[in-house]
Every structure is written in C-alpha cells, then in structure tokens.
C-alpha positions as CSV (number, residue, x, y, z in Angstrom):
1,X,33.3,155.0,50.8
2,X,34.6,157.5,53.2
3,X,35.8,157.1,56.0
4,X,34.7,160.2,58.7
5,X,37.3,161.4,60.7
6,X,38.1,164.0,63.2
7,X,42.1,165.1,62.9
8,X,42.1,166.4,66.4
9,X,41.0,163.1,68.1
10,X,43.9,161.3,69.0
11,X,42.0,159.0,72.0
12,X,40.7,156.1,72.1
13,X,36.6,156.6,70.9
14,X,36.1,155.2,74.2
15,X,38.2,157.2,76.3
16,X,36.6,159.9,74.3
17,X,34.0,161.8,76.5
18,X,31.5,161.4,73.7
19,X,28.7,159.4,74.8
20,X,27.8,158.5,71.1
21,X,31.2,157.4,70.3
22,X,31.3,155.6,74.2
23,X,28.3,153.2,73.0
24,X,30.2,152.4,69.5
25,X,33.3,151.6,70.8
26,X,31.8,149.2,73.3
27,X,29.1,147.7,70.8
28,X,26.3,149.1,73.1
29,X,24.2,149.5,70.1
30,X,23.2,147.7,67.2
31,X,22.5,149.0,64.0
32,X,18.7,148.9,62.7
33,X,20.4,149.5,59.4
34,X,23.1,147.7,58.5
35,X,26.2,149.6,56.7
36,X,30.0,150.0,57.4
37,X,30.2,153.4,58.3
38,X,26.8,154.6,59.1
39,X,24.5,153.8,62.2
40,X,20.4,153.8,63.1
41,X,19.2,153.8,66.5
42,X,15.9,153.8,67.7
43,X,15.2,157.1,69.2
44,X,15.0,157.5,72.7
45,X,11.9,159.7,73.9
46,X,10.6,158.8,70.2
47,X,7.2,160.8,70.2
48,X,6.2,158.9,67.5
49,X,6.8,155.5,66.7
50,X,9.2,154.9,63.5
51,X,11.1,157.9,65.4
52,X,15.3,157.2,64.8
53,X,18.5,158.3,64.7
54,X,21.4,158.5,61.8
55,X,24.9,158.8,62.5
56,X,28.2,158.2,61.5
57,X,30.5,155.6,63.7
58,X,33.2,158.1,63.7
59,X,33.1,161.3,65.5
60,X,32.2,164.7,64.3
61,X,30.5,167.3,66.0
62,X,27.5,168.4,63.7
63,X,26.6,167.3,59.7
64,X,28.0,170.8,59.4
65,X,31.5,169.9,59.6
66,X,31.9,167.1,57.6
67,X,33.7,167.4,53.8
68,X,31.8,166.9,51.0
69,X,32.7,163.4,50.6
70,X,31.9,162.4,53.8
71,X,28.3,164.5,53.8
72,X,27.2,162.3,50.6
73,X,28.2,159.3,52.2
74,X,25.7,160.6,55.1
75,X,23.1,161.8,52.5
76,X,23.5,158.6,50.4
77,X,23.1,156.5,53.3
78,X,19.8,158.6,55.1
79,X,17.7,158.4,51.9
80,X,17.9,154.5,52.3
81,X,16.8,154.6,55.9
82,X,14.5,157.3,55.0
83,X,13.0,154.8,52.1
84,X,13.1,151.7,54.2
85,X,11.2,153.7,56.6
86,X,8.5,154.9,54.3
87,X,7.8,152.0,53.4
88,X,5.9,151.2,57.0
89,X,5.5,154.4,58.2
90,X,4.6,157.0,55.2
91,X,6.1,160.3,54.9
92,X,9.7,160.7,56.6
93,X,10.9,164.1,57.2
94,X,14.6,164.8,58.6
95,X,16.0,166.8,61.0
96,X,19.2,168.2,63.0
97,X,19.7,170.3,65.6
98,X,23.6,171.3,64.7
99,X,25.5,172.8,67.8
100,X,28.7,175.1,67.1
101,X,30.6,173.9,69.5
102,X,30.5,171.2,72.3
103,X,28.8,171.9,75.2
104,X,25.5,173.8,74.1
105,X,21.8,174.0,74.9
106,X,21.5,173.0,71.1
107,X,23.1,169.6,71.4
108,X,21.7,168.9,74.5
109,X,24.7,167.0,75.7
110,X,24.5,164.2,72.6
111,X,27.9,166.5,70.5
112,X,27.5,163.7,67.7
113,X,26.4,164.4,64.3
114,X,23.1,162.9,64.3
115,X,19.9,163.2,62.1
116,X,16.6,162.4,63.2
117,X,14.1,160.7,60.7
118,X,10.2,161.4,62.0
119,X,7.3,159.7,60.6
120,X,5.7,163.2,59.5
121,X,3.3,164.3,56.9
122,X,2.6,168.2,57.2
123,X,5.6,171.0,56.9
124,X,8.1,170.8,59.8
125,X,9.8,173.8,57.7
126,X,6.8,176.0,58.2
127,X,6.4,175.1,61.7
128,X,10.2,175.5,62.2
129,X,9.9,179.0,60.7
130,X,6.8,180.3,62.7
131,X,8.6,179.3,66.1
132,X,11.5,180.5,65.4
133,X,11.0,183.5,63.4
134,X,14.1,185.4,65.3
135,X,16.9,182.9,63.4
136,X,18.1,183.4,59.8
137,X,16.6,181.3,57.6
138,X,17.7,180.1,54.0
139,X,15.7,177.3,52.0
140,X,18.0,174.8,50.1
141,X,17.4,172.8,46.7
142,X,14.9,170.5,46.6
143,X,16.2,166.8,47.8
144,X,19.6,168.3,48.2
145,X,20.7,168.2,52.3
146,X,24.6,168.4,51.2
147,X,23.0,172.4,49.8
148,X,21.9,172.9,52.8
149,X,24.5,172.5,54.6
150,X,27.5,174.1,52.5
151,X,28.4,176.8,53.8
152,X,29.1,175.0,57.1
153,X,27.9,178.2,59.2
154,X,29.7,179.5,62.2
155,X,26.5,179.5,64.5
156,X,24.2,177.0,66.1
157,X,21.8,175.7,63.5
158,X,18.1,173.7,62.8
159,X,18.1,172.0,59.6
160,X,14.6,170.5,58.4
161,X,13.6,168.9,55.4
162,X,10.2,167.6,54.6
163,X,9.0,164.3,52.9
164,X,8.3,166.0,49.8
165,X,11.9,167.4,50.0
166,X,11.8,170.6,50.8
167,X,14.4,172.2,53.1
168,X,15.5,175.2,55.4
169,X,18.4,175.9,57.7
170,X,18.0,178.5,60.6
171,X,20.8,179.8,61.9
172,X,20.9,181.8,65.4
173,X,22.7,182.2,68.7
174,X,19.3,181.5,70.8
175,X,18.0,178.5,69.6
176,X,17.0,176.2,72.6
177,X,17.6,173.1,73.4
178,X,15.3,170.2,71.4
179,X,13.6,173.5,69.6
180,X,12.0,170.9,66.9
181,X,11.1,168.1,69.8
182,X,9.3,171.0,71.1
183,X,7.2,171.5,67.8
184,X,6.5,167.7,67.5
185,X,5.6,167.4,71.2
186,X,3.1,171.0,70.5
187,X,1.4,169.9,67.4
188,X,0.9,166.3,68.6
189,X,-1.1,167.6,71.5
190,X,1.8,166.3,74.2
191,X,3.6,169.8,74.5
192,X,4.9,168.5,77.8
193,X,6.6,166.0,76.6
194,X,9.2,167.1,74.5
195,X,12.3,166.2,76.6
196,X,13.0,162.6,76.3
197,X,15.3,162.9,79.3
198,X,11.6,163.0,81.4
199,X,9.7,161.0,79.0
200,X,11.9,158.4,77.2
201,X,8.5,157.0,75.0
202,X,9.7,153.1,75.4
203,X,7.3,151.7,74.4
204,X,7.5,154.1,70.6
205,X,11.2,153.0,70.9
206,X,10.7,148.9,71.2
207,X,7.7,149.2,68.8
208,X,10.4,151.1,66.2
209,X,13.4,148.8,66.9
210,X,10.9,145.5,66.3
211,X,9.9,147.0,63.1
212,X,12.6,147.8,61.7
213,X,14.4,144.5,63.0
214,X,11.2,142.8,61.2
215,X,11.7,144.5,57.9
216,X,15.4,144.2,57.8
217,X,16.0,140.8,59.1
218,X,13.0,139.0,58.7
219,X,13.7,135.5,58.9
220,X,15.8,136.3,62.2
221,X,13.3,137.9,64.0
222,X,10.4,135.8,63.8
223,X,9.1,134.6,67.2
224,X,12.3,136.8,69.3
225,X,11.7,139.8,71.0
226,X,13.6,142.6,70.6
227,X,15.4,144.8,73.3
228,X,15.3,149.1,72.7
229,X,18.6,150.9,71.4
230,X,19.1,154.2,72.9
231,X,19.8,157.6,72.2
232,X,18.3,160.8,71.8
C-alpha cells in the first residue's frame, strides 16, 4: 500500500497546525474502520445519522493532490466504508469540498483531505448543479472518483458522486463554505442547520459511531457504550 506523504512537511504531525493531523498524532480518534493508512470518523454536525468522514493519516491538503497511487489507495479503501455502510444505511453517496490552498472559506478551517459518506438516496449531483450553476462543471466515469479528480485543478472544487455512481466536479473561485452541507441541511427541511460549528448533531454522531462500532466489532461492543469521534 502507499504511504501518503507531503514532501514539504518536515514537523512533527503534531506540531503541525493541522487540526486533523493534531488528533492523529495524539490518538484522539479512533478509527470506525480499521486499516493502516486510512481513517473514519463519525461526522461531527452529521445531519443524518450514518453521516462520516474518510481520510488519510498523513497529511495532504485535498483528494486533489494526491498521486495516482495514493488516490486508489483512498478510492480502494472508501468503497469499503461506503459498502459496510450500505449495508445499514442504504444508498451512500460521497462527497468533498476540495480547497486550493489552506486557509479558505471551502475548507472551512479542517485543510485535510477528507471525504464525507452521506446516507443519501436522490441526486446530490443534480442538486450540486442547480445551486451552483456559476462553477464549471465536468461529469466523470461512472464508479471512477480517481477520473474525477485527474486533472488535479488549480481552483477550489465540489466533487459529488451518487450511490448509483454517478459523478461531477465543479470547479470555481466562489464556492462557499459547506456549499453541499447547505444542500443537505435545504432538502432535509433543516436549512438552518447546515454549520456543524452551531449544530454539532450529537446525538446522529453517537448513534453513527455505535453502529458502526456494532457492525465492526461486534463481540466488543455488546453491553458498552460508545463515546462520539469528532470532526467535521
């Protein structure tokens, strides 16, 4: 496998500034999923339950910038989250909003490559395009995310891929920040709620790590609580 890398780090993850890489470095979280070189986090301000996070353990701004080796390693490793959480959930779609450089409205703080699997039956790519009709937009193969995401582009980006595998990636300088947490939040009837900085959804985020922690880990769950993971 892999093994993601940044050339121009050269401090300790910890000493890094990135919050993401922080909360590895000092075991913070705990996997949902286990694997060597790939992490899942209950999302926090999930607006639905089943809501998490994907990510590599070592640092890289968006899904964007990594090689090809290291993007199938990421692919590879979200289709078996994405199938463990079908299993309870029904239709997972995926998405990312990719900054273009640290700092921006787009990552909203988190500069970590990170994908976020929903629990989502109708088209996020549809609704994507209708509210953000302004970016570029370019559909990529069918259950291919490593085509959607070669070229890396040079601006800010929302990738989206549906459960039946379609996918688009819009590419703009005005896209705000959690543009597709904002479509969720709208269609679920909650437009309010769509930054999980005000609403953090807890109580989505235990149900989803107790789940998951259920279905992995059976046998070591039984009868034990289980605490929420973090992030965004």
């Amino acid at each position: 496998m892999a093994v993601l890398s940044d050339p121009t780090r050269s401090e300790p993850l910890a000493r890094s500034g990135c919050e993401f890489c922080d909360r590895i470095a000092t075991s913070q979280e705990v996997s949902l999923v286990a694997d060597r070189d790939f992490l899942t986090w209950a999302s926090v301000g999930a607006l639905v339950e089943g809501h998490v996070l994907v990510l590599p353990r070592a640092h890289a701004l968006s899904a964007a910038r990594l090689d090809d080796d290291d993007l199938s390693e990421l692919v590879r490793y979200t289709d078996q989250v994405s199938e463990q959480l079908r299993r309870h959930y029904g239709p997972i779609c995926v998405f990312e909003h990719g900054p273009n450089e640290p700092g921006t409205a787009v990552g909203c703080s988190i500069d970590h490559v990170h994908l976020h699997l929903v629990p989502w039956s109708s088209s996020l790519v549809d609704l994507a395009r209708a509210h953000h009709p302004d970016l570029l937009w370019r559909d990529f193969a069918r259950d291919d995310l490593r085509d959607g995401l070669r070229p890396a582009p040079d601006e800010s980006y929302l990738l989206v891929q549906d459960a039946d595998g379609r996918g688009a990636i819009g590419v703009g300088a005005t896209i705000p920040s959690q543009a597709l947490r904002r479509i969720i939040a709208a269609e679920l009837g909650r437009a309010e709620e769509w930054d999980w900085k005000s609403y953090p959804q807890a109580r989505n985020q235990t149900r989803t790590v107790m789940t998951l922690a259920q279905m992995t880990h059976p046998s070591e769950t039984s009868g034990r609580g289980a605490g929420a993971n973090s992030p965004r």
